[in-house]
Backbone as CSV, one residue per row, in Angstrom:
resi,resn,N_x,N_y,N_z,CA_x,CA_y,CA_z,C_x,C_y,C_z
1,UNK,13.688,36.696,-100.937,12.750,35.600,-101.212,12.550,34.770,-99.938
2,UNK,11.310,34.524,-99.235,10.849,33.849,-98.397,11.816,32.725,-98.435
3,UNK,11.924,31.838,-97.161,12.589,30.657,-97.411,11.288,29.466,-97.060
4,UNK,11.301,28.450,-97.631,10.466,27.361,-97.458,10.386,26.762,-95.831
5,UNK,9.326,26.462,-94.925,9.461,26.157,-93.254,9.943,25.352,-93.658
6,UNK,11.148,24.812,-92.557,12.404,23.585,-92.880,13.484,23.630,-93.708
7,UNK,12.907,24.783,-94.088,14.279,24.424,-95.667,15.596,25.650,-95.537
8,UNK,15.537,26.012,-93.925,16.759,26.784,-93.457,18.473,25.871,-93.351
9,UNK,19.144,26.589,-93.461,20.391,25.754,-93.259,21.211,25.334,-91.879
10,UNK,21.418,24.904,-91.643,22.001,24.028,-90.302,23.610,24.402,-90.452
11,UNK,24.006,24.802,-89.484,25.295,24.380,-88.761,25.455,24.574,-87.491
12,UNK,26.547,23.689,-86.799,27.223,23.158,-85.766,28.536,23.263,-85.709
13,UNK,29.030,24.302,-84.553,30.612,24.201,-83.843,31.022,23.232,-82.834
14,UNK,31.144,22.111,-83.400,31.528,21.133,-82.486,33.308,20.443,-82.671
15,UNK,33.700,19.753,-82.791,35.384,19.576,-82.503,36.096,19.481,-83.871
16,UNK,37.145,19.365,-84.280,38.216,19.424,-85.268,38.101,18.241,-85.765
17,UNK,36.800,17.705,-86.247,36.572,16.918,-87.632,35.130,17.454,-87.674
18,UNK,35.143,18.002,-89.084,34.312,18.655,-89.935,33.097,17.532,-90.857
19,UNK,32.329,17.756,-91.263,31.476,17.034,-92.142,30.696,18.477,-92.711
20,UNK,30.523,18.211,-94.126,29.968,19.207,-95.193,28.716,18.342,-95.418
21,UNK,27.571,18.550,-95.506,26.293,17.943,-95.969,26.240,18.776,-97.419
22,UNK,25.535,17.915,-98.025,25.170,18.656,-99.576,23.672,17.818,-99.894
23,UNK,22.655,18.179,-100.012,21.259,17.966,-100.185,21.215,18.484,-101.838
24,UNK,19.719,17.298,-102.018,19.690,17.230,-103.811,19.042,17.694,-103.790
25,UNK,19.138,17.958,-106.045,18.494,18.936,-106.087,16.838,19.108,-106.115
26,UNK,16.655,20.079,-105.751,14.769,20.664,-105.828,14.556,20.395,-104.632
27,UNK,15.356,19.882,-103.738,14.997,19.542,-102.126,15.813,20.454,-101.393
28,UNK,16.023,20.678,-100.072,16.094,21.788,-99.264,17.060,20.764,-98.152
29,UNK,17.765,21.677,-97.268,18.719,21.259,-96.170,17.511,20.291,-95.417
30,UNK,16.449,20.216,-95.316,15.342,19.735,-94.360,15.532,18.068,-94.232
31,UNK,15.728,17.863,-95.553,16.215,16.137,-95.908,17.149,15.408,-95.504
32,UNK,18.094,16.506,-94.677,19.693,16.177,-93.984,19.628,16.544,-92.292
33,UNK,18.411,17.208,-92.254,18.593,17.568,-91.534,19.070,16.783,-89.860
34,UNK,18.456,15.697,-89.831,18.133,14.524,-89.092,19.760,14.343,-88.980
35,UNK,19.974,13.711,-90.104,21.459,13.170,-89.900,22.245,14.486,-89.555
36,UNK,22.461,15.784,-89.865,23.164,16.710,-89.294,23.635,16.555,-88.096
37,UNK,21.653,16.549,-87.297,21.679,16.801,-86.152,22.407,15.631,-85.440
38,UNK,22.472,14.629,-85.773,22.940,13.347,-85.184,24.483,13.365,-85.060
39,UNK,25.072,14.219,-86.429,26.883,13.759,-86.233,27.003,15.307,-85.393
40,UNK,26.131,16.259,-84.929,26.430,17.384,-84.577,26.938,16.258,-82.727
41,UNK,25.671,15.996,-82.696,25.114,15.569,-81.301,26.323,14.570,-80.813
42,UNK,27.354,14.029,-81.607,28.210,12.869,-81.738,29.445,13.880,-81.907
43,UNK,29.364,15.217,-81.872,30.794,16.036,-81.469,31.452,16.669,-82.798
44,UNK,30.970,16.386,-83.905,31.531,17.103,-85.157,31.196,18.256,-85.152
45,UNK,32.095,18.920,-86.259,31.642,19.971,-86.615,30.508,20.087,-87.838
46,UNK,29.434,20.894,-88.187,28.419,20.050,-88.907,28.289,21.451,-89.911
47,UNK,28.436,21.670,-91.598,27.511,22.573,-92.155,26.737,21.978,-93.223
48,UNK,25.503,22.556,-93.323,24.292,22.264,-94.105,23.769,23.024,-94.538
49,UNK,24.494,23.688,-95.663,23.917,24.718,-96.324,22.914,24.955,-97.516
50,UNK,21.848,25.769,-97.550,20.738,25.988,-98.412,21.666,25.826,-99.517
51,UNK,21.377,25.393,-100.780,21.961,25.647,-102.295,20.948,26.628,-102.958
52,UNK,21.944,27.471,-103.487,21.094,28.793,-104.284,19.729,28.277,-104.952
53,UNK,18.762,29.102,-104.844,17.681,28.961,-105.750,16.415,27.637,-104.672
54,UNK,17.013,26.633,-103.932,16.086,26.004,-103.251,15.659,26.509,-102.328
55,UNK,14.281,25.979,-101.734,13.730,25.853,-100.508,12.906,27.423,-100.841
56,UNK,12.667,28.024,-102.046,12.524,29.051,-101.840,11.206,28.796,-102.831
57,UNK,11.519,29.171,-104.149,10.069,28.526,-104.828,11.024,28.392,-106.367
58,UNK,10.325,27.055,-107.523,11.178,26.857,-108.365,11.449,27.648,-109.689
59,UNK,10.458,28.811,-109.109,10.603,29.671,-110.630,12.284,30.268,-110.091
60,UNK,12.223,30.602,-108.825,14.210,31.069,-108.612,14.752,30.190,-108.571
61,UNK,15.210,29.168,-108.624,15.592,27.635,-109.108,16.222,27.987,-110.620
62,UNK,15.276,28.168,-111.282,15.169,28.370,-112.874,16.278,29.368,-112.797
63,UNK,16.571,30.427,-112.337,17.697,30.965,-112.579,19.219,30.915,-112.121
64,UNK,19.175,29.711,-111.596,20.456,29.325,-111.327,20.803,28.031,-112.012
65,UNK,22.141,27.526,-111.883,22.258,26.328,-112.849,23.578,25.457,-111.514
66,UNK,23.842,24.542,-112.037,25.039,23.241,-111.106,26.127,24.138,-110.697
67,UNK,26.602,24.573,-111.244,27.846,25.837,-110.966,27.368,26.573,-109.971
68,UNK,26.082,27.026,-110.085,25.782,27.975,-108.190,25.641,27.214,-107.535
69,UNK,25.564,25.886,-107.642,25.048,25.166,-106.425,26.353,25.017,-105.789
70,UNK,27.140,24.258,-106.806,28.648,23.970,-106.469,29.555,25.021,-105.950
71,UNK,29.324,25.860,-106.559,29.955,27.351,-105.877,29.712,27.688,-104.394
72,UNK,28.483,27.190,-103.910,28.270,27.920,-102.392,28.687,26.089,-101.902
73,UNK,28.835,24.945,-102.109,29.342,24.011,-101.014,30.843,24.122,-101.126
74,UNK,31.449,24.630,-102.472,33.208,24.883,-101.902,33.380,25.771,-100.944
75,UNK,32.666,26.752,-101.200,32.990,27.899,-100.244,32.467,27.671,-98.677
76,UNK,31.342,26.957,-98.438,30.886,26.567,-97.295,32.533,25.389,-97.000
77,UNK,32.891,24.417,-97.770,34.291,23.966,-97.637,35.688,24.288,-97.468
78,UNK,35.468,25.475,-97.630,37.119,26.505,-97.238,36.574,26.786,-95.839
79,UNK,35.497,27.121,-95.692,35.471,27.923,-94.601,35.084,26.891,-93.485
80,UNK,35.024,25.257,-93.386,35.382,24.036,-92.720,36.889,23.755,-92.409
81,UNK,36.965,23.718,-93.987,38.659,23.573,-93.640,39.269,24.582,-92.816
82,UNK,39.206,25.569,-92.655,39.666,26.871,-91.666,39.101,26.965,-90.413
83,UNK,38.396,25.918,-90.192,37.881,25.473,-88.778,38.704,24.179,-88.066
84,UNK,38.831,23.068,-89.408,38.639,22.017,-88.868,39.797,21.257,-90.017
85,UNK,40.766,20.772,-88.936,41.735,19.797,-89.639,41.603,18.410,-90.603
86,UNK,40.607,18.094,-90.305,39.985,17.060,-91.069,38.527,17.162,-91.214
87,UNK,37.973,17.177,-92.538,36.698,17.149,-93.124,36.689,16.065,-93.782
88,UNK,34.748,15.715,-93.843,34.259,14.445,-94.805,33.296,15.188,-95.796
89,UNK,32.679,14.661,-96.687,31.593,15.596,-97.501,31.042,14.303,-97.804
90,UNK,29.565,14.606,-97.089,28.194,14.037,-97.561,27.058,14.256,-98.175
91,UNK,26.302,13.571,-99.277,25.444,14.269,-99.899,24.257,12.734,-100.150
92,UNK,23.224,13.529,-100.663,22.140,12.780,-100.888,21.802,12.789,-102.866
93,UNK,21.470,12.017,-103.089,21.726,12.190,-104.510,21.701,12.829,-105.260
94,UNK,21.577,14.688,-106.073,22.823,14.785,-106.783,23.570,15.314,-105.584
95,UNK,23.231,15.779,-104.332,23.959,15.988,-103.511,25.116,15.226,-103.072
96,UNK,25.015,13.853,-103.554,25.881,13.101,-103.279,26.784,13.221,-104.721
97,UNK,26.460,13.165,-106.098,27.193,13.534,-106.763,28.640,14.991,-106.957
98,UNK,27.867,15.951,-106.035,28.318,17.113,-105.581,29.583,17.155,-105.055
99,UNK,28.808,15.881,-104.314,30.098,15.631,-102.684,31.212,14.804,-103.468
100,UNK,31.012,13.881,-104.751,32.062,13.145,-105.003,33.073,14.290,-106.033
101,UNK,32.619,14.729,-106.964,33.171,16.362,-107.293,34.053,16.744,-106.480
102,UNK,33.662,17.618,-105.169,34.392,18.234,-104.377,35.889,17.043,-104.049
103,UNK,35.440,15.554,-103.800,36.166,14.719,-103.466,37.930,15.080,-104.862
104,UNK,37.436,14.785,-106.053,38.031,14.979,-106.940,38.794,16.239,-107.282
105,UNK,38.391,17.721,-106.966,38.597,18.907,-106.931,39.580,19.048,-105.866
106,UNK,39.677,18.450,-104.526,40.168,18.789,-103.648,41.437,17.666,-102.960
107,UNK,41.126,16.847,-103.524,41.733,15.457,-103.032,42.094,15.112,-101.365
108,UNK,43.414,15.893,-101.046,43.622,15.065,-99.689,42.859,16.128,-98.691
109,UNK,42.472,16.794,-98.942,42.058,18.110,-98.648,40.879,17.399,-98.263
110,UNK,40.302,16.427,-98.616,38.670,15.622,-97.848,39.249,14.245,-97.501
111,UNK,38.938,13.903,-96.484,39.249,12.953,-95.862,38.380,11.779,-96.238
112,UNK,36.915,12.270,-95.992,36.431,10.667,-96.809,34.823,11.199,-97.489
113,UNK,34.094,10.353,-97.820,32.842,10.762,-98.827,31.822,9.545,-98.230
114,UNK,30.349,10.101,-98.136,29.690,9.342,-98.099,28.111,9.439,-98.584
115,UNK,28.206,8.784,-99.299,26.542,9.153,-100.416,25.484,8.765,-100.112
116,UNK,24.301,8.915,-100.204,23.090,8.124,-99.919,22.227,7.947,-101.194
117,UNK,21.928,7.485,-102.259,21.616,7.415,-103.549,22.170,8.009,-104.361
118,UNK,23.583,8.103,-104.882,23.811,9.038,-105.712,23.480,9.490,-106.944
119,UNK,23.223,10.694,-107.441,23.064,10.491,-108.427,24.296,11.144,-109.895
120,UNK,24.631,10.212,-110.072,26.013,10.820,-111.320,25.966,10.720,-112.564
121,UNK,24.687,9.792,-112.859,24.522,9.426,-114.792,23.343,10.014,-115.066
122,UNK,23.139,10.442,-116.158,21.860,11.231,-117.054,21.079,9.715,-117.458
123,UNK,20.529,9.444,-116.508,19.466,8.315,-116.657,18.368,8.268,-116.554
124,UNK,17.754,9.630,-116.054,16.514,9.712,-116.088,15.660,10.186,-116.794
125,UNK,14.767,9.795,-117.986,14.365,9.635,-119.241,13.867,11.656,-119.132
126,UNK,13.474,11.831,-117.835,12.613,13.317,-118.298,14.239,14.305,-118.220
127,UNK,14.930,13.873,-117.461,15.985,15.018,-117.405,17.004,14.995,-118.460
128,UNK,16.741,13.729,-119.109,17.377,13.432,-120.490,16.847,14.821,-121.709
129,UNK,16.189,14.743,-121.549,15.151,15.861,-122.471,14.982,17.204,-121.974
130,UNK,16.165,17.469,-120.841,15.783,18.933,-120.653,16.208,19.544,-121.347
131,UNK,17.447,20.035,-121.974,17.784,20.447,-122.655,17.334,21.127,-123.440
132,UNK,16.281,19.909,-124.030,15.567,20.408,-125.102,14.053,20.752,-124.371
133,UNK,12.961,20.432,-124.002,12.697,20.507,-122.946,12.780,22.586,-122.764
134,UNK,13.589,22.830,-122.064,13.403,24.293,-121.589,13.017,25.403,-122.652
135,UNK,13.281,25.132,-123.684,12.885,25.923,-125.067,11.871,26.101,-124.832
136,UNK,10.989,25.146,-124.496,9.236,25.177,-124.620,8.762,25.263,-123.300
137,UNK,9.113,25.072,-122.248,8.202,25.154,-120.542,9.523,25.290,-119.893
138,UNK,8.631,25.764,-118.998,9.216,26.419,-117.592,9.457,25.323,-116.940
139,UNK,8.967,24.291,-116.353,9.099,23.449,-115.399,8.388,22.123,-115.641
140,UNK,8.212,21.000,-115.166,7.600,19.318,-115.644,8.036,19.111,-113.919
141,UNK,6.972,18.115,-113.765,6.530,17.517,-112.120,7.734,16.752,-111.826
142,UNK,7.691,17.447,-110.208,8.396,17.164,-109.962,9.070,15.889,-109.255
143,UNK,10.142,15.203,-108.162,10.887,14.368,-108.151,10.756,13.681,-106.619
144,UNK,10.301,15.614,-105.977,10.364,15.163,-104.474,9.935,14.295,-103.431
145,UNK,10.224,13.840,-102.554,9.104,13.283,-101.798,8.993,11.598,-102.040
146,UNK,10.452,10.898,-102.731,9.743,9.472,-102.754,10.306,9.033,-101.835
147,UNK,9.413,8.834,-100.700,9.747,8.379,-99.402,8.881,7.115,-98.838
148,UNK,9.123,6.000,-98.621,8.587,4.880,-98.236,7.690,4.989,-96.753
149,UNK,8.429,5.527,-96.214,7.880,5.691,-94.383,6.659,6.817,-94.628
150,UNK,5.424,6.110,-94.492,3.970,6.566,-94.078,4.368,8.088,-93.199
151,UNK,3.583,9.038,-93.421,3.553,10.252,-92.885,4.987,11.498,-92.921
152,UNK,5.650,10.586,-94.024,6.929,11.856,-93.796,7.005,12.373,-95.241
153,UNK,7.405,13.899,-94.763,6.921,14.463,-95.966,8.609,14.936,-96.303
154,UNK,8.762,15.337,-97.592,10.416,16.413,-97.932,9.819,17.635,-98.166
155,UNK,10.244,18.291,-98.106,10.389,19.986,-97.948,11.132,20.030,-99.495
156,UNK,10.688,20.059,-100.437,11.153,20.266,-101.825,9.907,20.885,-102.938
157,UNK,10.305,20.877,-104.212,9.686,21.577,-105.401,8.369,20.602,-105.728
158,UNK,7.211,20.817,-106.125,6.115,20.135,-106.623,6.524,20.375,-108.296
159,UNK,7.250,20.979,-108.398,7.760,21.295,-110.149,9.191,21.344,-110.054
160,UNK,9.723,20.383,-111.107,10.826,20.556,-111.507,11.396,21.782,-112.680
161,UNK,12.167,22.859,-112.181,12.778,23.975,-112.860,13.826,22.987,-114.107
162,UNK,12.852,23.574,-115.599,13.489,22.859,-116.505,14.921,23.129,-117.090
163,UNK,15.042,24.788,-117.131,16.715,25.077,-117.234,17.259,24.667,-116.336
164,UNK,17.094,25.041,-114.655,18.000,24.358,-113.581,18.663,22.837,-114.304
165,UNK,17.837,22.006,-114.601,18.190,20.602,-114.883,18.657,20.480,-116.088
166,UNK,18.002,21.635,-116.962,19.228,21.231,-118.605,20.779,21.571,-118.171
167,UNK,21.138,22.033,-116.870,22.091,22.286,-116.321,23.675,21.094,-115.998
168,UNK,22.392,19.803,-115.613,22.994,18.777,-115.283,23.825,17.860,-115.638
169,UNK,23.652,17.712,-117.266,24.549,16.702,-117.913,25.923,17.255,-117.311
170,UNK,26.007,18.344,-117.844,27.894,19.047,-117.631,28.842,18.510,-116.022
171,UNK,27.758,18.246,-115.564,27.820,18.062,-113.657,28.257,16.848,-113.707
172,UNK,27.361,15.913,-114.505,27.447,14.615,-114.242,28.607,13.803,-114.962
173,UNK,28.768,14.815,-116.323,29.840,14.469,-117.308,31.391,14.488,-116.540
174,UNK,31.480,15.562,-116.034,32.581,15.797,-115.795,33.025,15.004,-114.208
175,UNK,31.422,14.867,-113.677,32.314,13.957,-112.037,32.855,12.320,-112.613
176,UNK,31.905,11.802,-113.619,32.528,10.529,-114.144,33.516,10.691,-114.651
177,UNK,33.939,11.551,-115.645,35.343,11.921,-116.233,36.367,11.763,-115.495
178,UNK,36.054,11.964,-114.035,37.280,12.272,-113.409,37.368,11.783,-112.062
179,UNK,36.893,10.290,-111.881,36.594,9.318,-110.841,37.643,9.265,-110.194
180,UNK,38.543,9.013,-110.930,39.727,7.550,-110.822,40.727,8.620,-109.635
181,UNK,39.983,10.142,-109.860,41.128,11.074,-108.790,40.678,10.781,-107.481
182,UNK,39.457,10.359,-107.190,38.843,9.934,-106.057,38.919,8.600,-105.455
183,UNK,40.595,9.198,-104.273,40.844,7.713,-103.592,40.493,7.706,-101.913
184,UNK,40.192,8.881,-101.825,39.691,8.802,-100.451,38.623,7.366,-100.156
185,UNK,38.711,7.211,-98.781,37.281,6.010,-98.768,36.333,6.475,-98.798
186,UNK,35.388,6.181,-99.423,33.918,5.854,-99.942,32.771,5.114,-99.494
187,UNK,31.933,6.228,-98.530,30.746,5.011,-98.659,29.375,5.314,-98.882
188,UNK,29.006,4.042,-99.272,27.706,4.364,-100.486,26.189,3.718,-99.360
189,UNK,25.546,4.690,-99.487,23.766,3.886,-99.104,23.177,3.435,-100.474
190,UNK,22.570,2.404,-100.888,21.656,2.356,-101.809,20.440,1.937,-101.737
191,UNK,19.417,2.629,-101.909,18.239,1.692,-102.122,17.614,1.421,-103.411
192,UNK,17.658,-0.131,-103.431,17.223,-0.878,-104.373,15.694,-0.294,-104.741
193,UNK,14.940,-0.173,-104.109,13.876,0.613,-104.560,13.756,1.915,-104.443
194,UNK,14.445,2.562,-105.629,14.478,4.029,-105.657,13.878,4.147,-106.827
195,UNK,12.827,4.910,-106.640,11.726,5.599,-107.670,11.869,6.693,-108.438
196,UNK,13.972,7.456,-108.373,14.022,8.643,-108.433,15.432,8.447,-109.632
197,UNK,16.656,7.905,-108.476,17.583,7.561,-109.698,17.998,5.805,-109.771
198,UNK,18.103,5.739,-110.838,17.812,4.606,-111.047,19.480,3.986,-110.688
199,UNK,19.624,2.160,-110.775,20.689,1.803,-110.146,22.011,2.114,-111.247
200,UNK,22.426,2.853,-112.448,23.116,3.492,-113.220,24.665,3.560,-112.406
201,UNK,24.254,4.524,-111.450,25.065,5.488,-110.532,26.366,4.901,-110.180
202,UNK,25.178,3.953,-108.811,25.884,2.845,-108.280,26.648,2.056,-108.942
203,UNK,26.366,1.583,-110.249,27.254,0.296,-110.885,28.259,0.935,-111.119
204,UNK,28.465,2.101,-111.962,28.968,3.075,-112.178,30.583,3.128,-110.999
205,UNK,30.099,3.418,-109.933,30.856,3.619,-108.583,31.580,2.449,-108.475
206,UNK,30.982,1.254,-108.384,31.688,-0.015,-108.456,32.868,-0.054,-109.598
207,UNK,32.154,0.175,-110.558,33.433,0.066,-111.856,34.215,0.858,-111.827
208,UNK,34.037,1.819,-111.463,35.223,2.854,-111.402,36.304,2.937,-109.994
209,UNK,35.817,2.860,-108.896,36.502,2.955,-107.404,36.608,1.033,-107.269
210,UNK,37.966,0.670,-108.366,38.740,-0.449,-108.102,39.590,-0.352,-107.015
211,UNK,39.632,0.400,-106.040,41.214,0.443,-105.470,40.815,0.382,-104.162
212,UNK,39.794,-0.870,-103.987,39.681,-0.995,-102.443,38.927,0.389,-101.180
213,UNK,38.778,1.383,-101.978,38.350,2.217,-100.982,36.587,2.366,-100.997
214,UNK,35.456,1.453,-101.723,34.508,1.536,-101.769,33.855,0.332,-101.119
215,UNK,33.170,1.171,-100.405,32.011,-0.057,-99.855,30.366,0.267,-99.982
216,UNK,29.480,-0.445,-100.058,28.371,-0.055,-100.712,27.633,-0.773,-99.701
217,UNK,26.272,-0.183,-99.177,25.434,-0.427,-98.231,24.091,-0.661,-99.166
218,UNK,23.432,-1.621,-98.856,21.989,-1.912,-99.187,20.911,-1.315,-98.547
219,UNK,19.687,-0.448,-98.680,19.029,-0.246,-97.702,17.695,-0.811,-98.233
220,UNK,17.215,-1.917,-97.285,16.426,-2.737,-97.721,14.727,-2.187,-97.901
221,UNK,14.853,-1.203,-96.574,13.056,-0.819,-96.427,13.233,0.997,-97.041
222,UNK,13.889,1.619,-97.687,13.803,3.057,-97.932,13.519,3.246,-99.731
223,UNK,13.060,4.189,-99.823,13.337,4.480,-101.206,14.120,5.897,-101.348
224,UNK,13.973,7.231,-102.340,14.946,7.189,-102.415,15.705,8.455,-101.647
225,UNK,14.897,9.200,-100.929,15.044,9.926,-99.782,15.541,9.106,-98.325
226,UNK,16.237,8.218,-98.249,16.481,7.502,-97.371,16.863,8.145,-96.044
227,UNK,17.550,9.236,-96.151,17.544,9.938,-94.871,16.762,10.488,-93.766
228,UNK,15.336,10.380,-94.698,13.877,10.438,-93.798,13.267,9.381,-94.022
229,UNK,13.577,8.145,-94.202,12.873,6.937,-94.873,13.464,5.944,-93.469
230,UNK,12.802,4.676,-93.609,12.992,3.712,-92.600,14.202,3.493,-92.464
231,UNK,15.105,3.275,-93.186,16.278,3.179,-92.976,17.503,4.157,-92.372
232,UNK,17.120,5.429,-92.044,17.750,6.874,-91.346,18.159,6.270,-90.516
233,UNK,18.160,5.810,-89.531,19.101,5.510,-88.547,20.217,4.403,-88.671
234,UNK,20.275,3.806,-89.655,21.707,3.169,-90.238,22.228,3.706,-90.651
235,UNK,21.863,4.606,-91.359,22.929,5.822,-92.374,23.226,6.492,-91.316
236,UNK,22.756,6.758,-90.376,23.344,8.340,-89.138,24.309,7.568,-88.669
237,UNK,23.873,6.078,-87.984,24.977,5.445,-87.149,26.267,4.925,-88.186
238,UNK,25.697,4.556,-89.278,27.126,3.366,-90.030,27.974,5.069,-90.512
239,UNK,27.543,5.699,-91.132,27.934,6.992,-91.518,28.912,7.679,-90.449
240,UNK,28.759,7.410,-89.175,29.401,8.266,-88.332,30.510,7.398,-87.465
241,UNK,30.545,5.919,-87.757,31.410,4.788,-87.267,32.402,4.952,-88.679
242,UNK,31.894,5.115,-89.783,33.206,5.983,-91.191,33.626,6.532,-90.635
243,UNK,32.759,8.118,-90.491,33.843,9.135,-90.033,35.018,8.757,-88.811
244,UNK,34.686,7.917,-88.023,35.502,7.579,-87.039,36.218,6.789,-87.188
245,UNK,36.459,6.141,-87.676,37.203,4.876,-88.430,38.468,5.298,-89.141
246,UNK,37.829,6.271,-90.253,38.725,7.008,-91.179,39.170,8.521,-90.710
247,UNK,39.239,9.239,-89.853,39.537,9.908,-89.007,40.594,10.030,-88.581
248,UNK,41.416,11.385,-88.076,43.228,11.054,-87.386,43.510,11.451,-86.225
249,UNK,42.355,12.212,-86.184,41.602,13.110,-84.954,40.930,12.362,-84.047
250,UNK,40.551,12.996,-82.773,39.107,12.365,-82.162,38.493,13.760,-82.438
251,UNK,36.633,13.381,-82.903,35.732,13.908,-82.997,35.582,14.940,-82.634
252,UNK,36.059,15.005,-81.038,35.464,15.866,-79.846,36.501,16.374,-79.272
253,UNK,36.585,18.283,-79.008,37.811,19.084,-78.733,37.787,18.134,-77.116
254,UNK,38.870,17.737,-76.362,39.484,17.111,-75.270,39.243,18.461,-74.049
């Protein structure tokens, strides 16, 4: 299957601290790509891998479900860890839900997490109804593309794949279920004007990560692609002063 222009996967051999990117769903590595390139360029080691079924077209979407997606970022994550003594895992919203998962699955084994809208609660009235929903259609419009900054486009689905997403509750059920295992530090982008997931997530994150390891960023001018939105260059820089901060390593092989 053709791959979508942009929507190839990225990686970087750069020094013994690792970062895992995880991009949401119906969108393509293209949305990360920016920031990749930035913690590559800053000496990490960087992977950004396609998730099954995207960037390609959404009728193959439709035949995969949260479990393939999740399946190819652990395995893209063993094969970090076997590079690199210390890893972080970043994602964009459910990509960022993904990344807090892996956080929980793996524990000391990730060093720290950092989200950019996450998305972790079944709050969004159409994906509420997939379920039911896929019985009858293939797909309902799609999500991509709410981006504030004039002229930038995402590399994602014009249709949302309706089984892919009756997929999701189980994803979302089980990363809240099982928060409280996630003590690594935490850090959160949010934008208040997100047109995609609503502020659920976030409160969510607050109530649950009591133990001092969460901090939560405002992003005042982005919506909810923020990584190509006005605000991208706070998330590349504050994002990569984490990794360094929380780090045991330096960045860059000596």
């Amino acid at each position: 299957m053709p791959i979508m222009s942009g929507a190839e996967p990225y990686h970087h051999a750069g020094g013994p601290v690792g970062v895992l990117l995880c991009h949401g769903f119906t969108g393509s590595p293209q949305s990360l790509r920016p920031w990749a390139e930035h913690l590559a360029e800053a000496g990490l080691t960087v992977a950004l891998p396609r998730l099954p079924g995207h960037g390609t077209t959404w009728q193959e979407m439709n035949r995969t479900r949260w479990e393939d997606w999740y399946a190819e970022l652990d395995k893209t994550l063993a094969d970090l860890r076997g590079r690199c003594p210390e890893v972080f895992v970043a994602g964009l919203s459910l990509g960022g839900c993904m990344a807090l998962r892996l956080a929980e699955v793996h524990g000391e084994g990730i060093r720290g997490v950092v989200v950019v809208n996450p998305s972790i609660a079944n709050d969004v009235p159409l994906l509420r109804l997939a379920p039911l929903l896929r019985l009858f259609v293939p797909s309902v419009q799609g999500v991509a593309g709410d981006i504030k900054k004039e002229g930038t486009v995402e590399v994602g689905y014009t249709r949302t794949p309706v089984k892919a997403a009756a997929s999701l509750p189980r994803l979302w059920a089980l990363t809240q279920a099982e928060l409280d295992r996630v003590t690594q530090p935490v850090l959160v982008f949010h934008s208040p004007q997100d047109h995609v997931v609503k502020p659920t997530s976030v409160r969510i994150l607050r109530e649950r990560l009591t133990g001092g390891n969460l901090d939560v960023v405002e992003l005042a001018d982005s919506y909810h692609v923020a990584t190509l939105d006005n605000d991208a260059d706070r998330i590349f820089a504050e994002s990569l002063e984490f990794i360094r901060t929380n780090a045991s390593v330096p960045l860059q092989r000596d």
